[in-house]
VEXPADO-110243 format. One record per residue (C-alpha): residue number from 1; x, y, z. Coordinates in steps of 0.05 Angstrom, whole numbers, plus 32768, in hexadecimal, padded with zeros to 4 digits. Each point is the difference from the previous one (the first is absolute). Layout:
# residues N
+-----+------+------+------+
| pos |    X |    Y |    Z |
+-----+------+------+------+
| NUM |    X |    Y |    Z |
...
+-----+------+------+------+
This chain:
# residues 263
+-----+------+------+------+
| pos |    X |    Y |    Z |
+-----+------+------+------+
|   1 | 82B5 | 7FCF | 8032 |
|   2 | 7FCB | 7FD6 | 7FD9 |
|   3 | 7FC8 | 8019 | 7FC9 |
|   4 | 7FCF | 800B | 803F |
|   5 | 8025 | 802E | 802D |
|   6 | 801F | 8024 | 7FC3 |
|   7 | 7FC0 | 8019 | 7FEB |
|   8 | 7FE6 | 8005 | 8047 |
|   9 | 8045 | 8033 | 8003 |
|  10 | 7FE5 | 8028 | 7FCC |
|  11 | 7FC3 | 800A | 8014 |
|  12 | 7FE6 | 8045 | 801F |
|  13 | 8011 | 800A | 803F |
|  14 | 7FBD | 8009 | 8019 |
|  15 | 7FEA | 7FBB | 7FD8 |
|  16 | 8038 | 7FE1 | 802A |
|  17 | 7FE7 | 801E | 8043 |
|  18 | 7FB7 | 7FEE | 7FED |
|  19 | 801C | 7FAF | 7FE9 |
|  20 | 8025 | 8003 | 8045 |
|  21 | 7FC9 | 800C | 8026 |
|  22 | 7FD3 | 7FD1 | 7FDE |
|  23 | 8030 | 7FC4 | 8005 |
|  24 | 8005 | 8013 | 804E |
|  25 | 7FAE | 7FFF | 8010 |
|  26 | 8001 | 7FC3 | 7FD2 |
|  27 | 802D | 7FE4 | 8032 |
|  28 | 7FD3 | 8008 | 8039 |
|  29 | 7FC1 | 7FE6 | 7FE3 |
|  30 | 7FE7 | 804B | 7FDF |
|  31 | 7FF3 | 8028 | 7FBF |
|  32 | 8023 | 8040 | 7FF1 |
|  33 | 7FF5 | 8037 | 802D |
|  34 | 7FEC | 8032 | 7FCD |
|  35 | 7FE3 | 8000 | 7FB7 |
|  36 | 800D | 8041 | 7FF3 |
|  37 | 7FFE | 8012 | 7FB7 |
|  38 | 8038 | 8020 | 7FFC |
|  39 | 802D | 7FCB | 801C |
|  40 | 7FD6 | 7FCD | 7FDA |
|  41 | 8015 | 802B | 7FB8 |
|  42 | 7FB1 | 8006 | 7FEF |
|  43 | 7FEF | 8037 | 7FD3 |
|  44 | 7FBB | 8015 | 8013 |
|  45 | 7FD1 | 8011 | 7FBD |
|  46 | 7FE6 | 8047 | 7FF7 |
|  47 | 7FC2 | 7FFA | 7FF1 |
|  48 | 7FC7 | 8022 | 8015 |
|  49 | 7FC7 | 7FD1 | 7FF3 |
|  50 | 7FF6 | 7FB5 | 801D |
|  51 | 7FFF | 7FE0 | 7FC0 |
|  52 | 8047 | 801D | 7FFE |
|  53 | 8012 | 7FCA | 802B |
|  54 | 8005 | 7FBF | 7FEF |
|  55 | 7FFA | 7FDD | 8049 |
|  56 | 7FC2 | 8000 | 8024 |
|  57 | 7FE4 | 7FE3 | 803B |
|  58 | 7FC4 | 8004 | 8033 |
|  59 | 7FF5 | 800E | 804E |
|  60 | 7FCB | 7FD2 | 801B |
|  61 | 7FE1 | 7FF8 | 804A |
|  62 | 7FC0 | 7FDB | 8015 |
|  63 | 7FD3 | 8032 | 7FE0 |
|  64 | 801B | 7FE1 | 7FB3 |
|  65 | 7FDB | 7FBD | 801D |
|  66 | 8017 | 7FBA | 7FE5 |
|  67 | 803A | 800C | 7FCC |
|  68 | 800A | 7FD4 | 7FCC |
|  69 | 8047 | 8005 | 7FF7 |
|  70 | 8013 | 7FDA | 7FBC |
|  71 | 7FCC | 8025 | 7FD9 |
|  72 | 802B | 8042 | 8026 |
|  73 | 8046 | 7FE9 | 7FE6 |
|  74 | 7FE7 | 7FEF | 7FBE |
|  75 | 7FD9 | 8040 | 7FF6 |
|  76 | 803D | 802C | 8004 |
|  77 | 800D | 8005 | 804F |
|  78 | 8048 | 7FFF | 8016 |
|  79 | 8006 | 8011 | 8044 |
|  80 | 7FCB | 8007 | 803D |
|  81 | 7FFE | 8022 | 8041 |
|  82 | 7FD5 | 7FDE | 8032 |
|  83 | 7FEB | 8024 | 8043 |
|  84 | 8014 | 7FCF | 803B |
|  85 | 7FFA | 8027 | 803C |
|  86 | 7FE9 | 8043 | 801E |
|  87 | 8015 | 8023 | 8047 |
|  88 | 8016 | 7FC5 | 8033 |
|  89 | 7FC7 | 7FD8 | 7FFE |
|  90 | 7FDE | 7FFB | 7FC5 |
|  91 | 8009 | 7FD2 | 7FB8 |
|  92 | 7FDD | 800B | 7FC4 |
|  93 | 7FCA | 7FB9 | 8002 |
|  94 | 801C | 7FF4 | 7FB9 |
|  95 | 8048 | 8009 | 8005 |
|  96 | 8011 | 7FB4 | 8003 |
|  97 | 7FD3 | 7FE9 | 7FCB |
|  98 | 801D | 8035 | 7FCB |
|  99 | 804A | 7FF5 | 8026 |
| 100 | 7FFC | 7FB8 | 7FE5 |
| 101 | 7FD1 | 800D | 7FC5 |
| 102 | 8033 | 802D | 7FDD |
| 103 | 803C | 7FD9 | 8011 |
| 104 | 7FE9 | 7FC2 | 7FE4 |
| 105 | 7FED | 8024 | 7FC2 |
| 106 | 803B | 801C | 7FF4 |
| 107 | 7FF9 | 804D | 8012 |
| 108 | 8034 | 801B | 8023 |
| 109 | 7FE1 | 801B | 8045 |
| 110 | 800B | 8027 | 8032 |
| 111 | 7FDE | 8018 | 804B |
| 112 | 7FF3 | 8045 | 8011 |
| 113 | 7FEB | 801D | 8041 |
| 114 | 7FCD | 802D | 8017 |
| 115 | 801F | 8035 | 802C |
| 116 | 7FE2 | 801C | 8044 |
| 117 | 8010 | 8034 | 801D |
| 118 | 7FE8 | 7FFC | 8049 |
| 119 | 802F | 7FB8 | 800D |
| 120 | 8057 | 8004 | 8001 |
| 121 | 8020 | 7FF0 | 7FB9 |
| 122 | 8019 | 7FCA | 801E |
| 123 | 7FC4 | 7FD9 | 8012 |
| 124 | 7FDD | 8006 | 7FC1 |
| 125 | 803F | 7FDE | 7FE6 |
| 126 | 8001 | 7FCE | 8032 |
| 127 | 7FC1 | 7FED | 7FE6 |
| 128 | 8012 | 8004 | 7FB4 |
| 129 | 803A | 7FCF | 8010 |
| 130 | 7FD2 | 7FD3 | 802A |
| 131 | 7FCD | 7FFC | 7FC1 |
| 132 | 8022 | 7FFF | 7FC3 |
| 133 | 8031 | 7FC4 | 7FEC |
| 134 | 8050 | 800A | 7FF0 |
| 135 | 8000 | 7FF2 | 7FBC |
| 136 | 803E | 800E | 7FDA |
| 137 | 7FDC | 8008 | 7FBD |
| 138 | 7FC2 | 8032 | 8013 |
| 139 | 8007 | 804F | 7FEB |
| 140 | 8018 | 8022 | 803B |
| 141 | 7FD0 | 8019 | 8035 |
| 142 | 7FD6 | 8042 | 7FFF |
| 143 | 7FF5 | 8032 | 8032 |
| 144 | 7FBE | 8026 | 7FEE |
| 145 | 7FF2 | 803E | 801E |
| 146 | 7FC2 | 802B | 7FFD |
| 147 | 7FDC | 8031 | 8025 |
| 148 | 7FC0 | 7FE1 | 8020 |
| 149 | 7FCC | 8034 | 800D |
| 150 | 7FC7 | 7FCD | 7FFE |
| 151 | 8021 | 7FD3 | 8027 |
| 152 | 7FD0 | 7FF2 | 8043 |
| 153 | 8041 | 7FF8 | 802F |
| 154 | 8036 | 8027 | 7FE8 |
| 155 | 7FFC | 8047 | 7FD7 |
| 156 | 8049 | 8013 | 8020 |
| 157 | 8035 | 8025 | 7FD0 |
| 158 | 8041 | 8001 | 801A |
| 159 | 8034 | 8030 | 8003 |
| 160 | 8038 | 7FF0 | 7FC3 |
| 161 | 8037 | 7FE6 | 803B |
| 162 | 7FD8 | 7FD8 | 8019 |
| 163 | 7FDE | 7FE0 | 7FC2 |
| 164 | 804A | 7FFB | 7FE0 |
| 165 | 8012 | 7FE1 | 8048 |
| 166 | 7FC8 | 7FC4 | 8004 |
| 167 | 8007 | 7FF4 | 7FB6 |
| 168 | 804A | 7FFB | 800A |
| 169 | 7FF4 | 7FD0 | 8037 |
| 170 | 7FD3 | 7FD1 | 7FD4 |
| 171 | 8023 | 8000 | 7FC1 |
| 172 | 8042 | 7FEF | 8024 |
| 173 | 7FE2 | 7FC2 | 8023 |
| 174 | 7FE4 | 7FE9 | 7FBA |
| 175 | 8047 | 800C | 7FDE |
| 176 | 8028 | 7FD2 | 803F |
| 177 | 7FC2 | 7FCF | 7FFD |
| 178 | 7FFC | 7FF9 | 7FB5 |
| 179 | 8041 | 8018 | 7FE4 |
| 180 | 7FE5 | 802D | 7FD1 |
| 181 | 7FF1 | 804A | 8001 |
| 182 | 7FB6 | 801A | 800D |
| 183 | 7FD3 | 801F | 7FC7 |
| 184 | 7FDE | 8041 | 801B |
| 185 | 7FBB | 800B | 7FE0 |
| 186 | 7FE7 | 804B | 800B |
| 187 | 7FC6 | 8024 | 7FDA |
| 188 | 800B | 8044 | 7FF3 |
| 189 | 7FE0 | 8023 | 803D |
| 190 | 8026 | 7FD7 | 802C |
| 191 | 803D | 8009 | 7FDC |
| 192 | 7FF6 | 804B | 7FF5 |
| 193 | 7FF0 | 8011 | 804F |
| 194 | 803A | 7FD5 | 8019 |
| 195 | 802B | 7FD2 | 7FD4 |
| 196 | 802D | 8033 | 7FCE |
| 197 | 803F | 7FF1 | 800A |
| 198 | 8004 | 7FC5 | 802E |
| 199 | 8011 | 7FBD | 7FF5 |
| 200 | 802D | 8010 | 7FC2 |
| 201 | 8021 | 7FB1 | 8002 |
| 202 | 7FB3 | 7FE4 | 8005 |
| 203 | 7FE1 | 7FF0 | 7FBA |
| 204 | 7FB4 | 801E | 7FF7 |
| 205 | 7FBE | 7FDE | 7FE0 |
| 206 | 7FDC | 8049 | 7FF8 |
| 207 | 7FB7 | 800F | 7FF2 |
| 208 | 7FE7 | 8026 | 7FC6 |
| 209 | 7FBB | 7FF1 | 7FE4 |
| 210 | 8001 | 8048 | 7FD7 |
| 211 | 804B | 800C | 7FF6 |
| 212 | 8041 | 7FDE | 7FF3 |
| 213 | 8024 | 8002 | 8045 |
| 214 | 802D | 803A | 7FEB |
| 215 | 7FC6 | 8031 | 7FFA |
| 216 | 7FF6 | 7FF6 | 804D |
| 217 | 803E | 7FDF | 8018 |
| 218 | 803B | 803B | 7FE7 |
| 219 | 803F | 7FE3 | 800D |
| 220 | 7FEB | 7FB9 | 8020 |
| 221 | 8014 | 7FC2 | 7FD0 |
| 222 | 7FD6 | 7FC0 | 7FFA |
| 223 | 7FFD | 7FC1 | 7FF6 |
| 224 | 7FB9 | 7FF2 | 8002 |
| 225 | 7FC3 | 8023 | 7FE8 |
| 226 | 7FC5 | 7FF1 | 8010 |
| 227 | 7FD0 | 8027 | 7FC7 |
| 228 | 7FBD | 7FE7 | 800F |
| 229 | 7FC7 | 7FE6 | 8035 |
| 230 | 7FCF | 7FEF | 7FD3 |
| 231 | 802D | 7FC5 | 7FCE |
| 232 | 7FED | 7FCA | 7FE0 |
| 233 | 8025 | 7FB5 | 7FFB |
| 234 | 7FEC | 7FBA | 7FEC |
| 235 | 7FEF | 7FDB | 803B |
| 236 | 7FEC | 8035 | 802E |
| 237 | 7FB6 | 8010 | 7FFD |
| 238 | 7FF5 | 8050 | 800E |
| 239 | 8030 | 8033 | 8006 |
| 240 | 8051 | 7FFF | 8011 |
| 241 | 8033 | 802F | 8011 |
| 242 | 8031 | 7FF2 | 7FC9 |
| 243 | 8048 | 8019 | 7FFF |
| 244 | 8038 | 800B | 7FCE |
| 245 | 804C | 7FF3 | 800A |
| 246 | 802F | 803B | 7FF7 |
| 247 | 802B | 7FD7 | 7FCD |
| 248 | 8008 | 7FD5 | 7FCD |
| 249 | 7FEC | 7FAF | 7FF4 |
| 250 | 8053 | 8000 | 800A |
| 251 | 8004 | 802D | 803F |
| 252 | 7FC6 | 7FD9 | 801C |
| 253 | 8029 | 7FB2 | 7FFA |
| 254 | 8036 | 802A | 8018 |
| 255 | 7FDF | 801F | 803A |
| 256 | 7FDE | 7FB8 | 8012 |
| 257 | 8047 | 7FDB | 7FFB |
| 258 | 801E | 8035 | 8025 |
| 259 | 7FE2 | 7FED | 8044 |
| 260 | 7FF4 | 7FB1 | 7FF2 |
| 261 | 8039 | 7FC9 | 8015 |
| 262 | 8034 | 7FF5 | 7FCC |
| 263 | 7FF2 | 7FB8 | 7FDC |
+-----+------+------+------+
């Protein structure tokens, strides 16, 4: 037995397991099928402020306008979430310039999607896959889901089944299509009036402009927070939801390697 599968041997069992399984979707042309934290070894910080986190990022759609990008990176940005689509037949008018804008700038990116819910999970991510590129090094896609009470075609709030159902059905196309594991982003009345308790092998970006996520999340880990609306960054003129990552500089290049191909 050589160096390599001696310590490979030694390793924790569920290390091994979670190695396995990334050597096998690497095989077929995909990342690993989950980042959870646990798996990964990430010790998530404690603290109860933003600035208690060293990694931040921003969520941009076309209302941010023209980003510049560079002046983003360099002012402190590590990661962005940029809306791509919305229901089955709608993409954010922006999503291709800041796509490519943040990617050649260096900012790791990801899509998110706009859930609706008067159209089958499965559509919406029929039209997420149709819109948004299979990149092996972009963050792994976001589901966002929000009640719409101002929205002029669809007010509808589900019954728990069958949100957990269509959700399911979405997420699960993303994760074959994409080899990586959805992000679920909830704010708290969504979460509160139908989301405790499900989804405990999805990671969650969580909303909390007043209060860390624990004060309205009991019991629901995180792995983003997203702690204000009304942000400021270099090279994005007005205001920006910015968002911290539950974790240190260390966890975060783990947490990014973790779903990238192996050099």
């Amino acid at each position: 037995m050589n160096s390599t599968l001696r310590s490979f041997s030694r390793a924790p069992l569920a290390a091994r397991l979670v190695a396995v399984a990334c050597a096998a979707l690497l095989l077929a042309g995909c990342r690993s099928a989950s980042l959870d934290p646990n798996d990964l070894g990430l010790t998530p910080l404690g603290g109860s402020k933003p600035f208690h986190y060293p990694v931040h990022g921003i969520d941009v759609s076309k209302y941010q306008g023209k980003i510049d990008w560079d002046s983003a990176r360099l002012g402190g940005v590590a990661f962005a979430y940029i809306k791509s689509t919305e229901g089955g037949d709608r993409v954010d008018s922006a999503f291709q310039r800041n796509w490519d804008g943040a990617g050649a700038a260096g900012v790791p990116r990801g899509a998110y999607h706009f859930f609706y819910w008067c159209r089958p999970g499965i559509e919406q991510a029929r039209w997420f896959i149709q819109n948004v590129p299979r990149d092996p090094l972009a963050l792994p896609p976001v589901l966002d889901v929000e009640w719409t009470p101002d929205s002029p075609t669809c007010t509808r709030r589900p019954p728990r089944d069958e949100m957990v159902r269509e959700m399911t059905a979405f997420m699960d196309a993303l994760e074959k299509h994409y080899g990586v594991r959805p992000i679920i982003y909830a704010p708290i009345d969504i979460h509160r009036d139908r989301l405790v308790g499900t989804f405990p092998k999805h990671q969650f970006w969580l909303r909390g402009v007043k209060d860390h996520p624990s004060e309205n999340y009991p019991g629901r880990d995180w792995r983003f927070w997203q702690w204000t609306a009304t942000g400021t960054v270099p090279g994005v003129a007005g205001e920006v939801d910015r968002n911290a990552f539950s974790g240190s500089k260390a966890d975060w290049d783990a947490w990014l390697k973790a779903h990238r191909p192996a050099a």
